[in-house]
N, C-alpha and C positions, 0 to 999 in steps of 0.2 A: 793448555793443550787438553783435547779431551780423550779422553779415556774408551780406549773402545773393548766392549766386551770380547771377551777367549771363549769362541765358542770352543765345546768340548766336543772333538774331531775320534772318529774312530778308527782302525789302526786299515782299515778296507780306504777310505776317505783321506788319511796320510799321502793312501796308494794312488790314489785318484788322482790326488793333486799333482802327486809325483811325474805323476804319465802327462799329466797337462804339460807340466814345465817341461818334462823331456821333448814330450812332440813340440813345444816353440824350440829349445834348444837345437834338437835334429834341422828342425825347416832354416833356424839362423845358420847352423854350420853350412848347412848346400849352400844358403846366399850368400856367404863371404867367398866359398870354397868357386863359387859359378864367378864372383866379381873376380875374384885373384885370376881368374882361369881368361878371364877375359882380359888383361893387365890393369885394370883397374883397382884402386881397392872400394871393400865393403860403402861406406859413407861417402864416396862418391859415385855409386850406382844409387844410394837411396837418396843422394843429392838430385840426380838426373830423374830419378820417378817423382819425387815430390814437383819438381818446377814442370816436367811432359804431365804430371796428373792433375795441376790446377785448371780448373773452371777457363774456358776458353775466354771467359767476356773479363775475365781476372788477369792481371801482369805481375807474377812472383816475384818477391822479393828476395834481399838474404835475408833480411827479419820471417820472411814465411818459410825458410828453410831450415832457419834456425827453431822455430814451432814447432815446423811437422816434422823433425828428425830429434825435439825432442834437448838440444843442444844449447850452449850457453849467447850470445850475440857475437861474440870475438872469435868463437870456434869456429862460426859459420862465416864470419868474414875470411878465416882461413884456408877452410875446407873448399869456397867458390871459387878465392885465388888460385889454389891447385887444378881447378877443374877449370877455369879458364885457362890456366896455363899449361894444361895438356889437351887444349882442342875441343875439350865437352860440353862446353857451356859459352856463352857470351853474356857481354853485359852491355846496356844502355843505359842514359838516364833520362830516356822518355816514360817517367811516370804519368798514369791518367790523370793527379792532378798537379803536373807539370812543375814537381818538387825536385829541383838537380838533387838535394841530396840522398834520394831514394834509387837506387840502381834496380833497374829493371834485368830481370835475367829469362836467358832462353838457349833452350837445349842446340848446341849445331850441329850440324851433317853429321859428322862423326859421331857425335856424341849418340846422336838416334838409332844409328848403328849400332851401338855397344847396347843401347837400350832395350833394342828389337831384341837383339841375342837374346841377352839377360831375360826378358819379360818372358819369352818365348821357353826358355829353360826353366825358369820358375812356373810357370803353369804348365808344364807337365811333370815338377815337381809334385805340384798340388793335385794334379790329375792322379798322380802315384799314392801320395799322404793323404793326400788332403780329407778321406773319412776318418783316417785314423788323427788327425787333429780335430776333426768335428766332434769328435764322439770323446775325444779326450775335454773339451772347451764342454761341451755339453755336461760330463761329465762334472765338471768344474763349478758348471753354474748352479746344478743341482745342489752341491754343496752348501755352496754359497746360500740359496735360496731359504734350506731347512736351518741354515746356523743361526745365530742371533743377527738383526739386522740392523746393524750400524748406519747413521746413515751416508751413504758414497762420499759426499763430500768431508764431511769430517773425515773418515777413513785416508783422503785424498793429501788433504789439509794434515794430517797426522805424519806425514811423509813427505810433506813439501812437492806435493804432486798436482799440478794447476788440476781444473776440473775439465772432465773431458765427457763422453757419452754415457749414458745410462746405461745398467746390465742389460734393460732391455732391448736398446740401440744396438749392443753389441750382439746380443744373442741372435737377434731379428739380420742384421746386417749379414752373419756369419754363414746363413742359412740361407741368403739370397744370392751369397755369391757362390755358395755350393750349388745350388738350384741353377745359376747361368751358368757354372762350370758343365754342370750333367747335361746343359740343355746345348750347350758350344760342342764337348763331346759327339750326342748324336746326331748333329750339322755334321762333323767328321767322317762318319761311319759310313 
């Protein structure tokens, strides 16, 4: 295993961090608090965004839900069962390359429903937070930046954490959906 340096954190930069994690924590409580409110729970609203969010020329799997939610393979076999069997989801097994045992999945009527809600509450949750998450995430990277610089993957690898985008992917990303937010807003106004 390797060993990744302690940067030495100042008690201002403690603070920083702190605000980052609370502003994810705030934005996760509304999103469970908006699925429960919708009778859903949490992990099958971000079951239903992940399979409505894939690449249109792509056919979701439960293997790519079990990915992008981050979940073990059997959880996700679970967690689909439940949301087929309350209306939100379907299944086939017309895979592109014509594998039965790949199940294809896709959001239904209802489910689109609950999703429209949901999407629709969470971006004007963001429209509400979402500087004060920016600036917290900003804040975060800053950190990150000046401390000693491990590299991601080791860090990742040190945690059992598959590798995913670069800091700079994420900071760039972070900033462009702020920017289509501001720019959706005054289409609004």
């Amino acid at each position: 295993m390797t060993k990744v340096p302690k940067p030495k954190l100042t008690d201002r930069e403690f603070s920083r961090l702190a605000d980052f994690r609370y502003q994810i924590r705030r934005f996760l409580a509304f999103s469970q608090a908006a699925a429960e409110a919708e009778g859903i729970q949490p992990q099958q609203h971000q079951a239903l965004l992940a399979v409505r969010g894939f690449p249109a020329d792509q056919k979701p799997t439960v293997a790519d839900v079990a990915e992008r939610l981050q979940i073990r393979h059997n959880t996700a076999v679970e967690l689909v069962d439940r949301c087929i069997s309350e209306g939100l989801l379907s299944k086939s097994h017309n895979s592109p390359d014509h594998d039965r045992r790949k199940v294809v999945l896709k959001v239904t009527e209802h489910g689109a429903k609950v999703l429209a809600q949901l999407s629709a509450a969470h971006l004007d949750e963001l429209r509400v937070r979402g500087p004060e998450l920016v600036e917290a995430l900003q804040a975060a990277l800053e950190i990150a930046e000046k401390s000693s610089k491990p590299r991601k993957e080791d860090t990742r690898a040190r945690y059992g954490v598959p590798p995913g985008p670069t800091q700079e992917e994420l900071e760039q990303w972070a900033i462009e959906q702020w920017q289509k937010h501001k720019q959706d807003d005054t289409k609004l106004s």
